[in-house]
N, C-alpha and C positions, 0 to 999 in steps of 0.2 A: 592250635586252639580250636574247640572243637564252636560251632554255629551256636548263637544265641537263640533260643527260643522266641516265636513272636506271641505275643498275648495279643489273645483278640478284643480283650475287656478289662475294666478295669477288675473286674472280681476274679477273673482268672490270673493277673498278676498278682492280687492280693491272697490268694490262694496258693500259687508259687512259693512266696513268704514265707506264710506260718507251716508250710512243709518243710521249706530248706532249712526255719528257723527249730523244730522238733527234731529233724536227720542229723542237728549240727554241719549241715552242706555246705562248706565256705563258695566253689562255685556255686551252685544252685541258688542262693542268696545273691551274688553278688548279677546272675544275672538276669533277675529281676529290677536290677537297681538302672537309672539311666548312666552312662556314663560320661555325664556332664558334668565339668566341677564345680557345678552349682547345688551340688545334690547337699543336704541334711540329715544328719542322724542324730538325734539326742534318746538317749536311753538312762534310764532311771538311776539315781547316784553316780552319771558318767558326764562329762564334757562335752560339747558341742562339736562333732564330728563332720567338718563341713570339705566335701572335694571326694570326689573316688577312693584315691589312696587310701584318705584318713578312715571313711568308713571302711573299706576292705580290714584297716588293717583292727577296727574296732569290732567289728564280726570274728575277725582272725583271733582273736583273745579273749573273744566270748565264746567259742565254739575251740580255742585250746584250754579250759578247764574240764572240759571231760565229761559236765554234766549235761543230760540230755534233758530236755524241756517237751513239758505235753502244755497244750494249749487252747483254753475252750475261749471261745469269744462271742461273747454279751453285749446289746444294747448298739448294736450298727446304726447307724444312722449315715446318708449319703446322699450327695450333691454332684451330679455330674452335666458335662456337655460335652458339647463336640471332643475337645480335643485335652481337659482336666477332670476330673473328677477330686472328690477328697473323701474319705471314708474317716468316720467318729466311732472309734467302740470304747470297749472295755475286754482286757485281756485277761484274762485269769489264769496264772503259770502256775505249772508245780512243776516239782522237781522230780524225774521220774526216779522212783525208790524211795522216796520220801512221804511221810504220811500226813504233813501239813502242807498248806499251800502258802505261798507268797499274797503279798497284799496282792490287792483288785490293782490294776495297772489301766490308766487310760491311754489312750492313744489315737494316733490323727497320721491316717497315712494319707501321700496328697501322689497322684499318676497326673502322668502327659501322654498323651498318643503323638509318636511320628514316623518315622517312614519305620520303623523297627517294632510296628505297636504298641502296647504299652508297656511304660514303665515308671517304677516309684522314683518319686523323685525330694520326698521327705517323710520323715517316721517320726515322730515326736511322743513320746512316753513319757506320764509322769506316773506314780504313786497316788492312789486313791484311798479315804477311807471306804471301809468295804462296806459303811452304814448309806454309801453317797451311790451305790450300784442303782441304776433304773431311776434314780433320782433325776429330774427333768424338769422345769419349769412350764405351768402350764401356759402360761401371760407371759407373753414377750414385752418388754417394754423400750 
């Protein structure tokens, strides 16, 4: 089994990602991911994919339909320290060969740094209306 990559930052595993996610790379993805089975995956009209296996094997069925995915991503927002970080965007997928796009897709990926630097350790995607993009509240309350 070939050596895991170390990420130095949380933006360069987050960059890892949306590569292995566009290649359809099931290694390349997975080793990104920590391999604690505490790890998270929920992706849009799918189930809660909670433990290594389960997401491997939910990447593995997303990237066995054949379709290749381009990926622009909007409206980052991020919170990091020592040793977590969490990253807020909005993803915008299409389908490559296709001439429309999928709805705006939010998502909240959250990293850990440890002895293997970093890596993600949950992805949570929901469905957005595409009217709600850059939408932000300006008053916190």
């Amino acid at each position: 089994m070939p050596k895991k990559p170390i990420y130095t930052s949380p933006q360069e595993a987050e960059s890892a990602f949306y590569e292995a996610l566009e290649r359809g790379d099931l290694d390349a993805m997975m080793a990104v991911w920590s391999e604690d089975e505490e790890i998270v995956c929920i992706l849009p009209g799918s189930a809660r994919l909670a433990g290594y296996a389960m997401v491997r094997e939910g990447w593995r069925q997303i990237f066995g339909s054949g379709n290749r995915l381009k990926v622009q991503l909007l409206a980052l927002s991020t919170v990091h320290a020592p040793f977590f970080a969490v990253h807020s965007l909005v993803e915008q997928i299409a389908v490559v060969g296709e001439k429309h796009l999928a709805a705006p897709v939010a998502a909240t990926n959250v990293y850990v740094r440890g002895a293997q630097g970093w890596r993600m350790i949950m992805h949570h995607a929901s469905p957005v209306p595409p009217s709600s993009i850059g939408d932000a509240p300006h008053v916190l309350h």
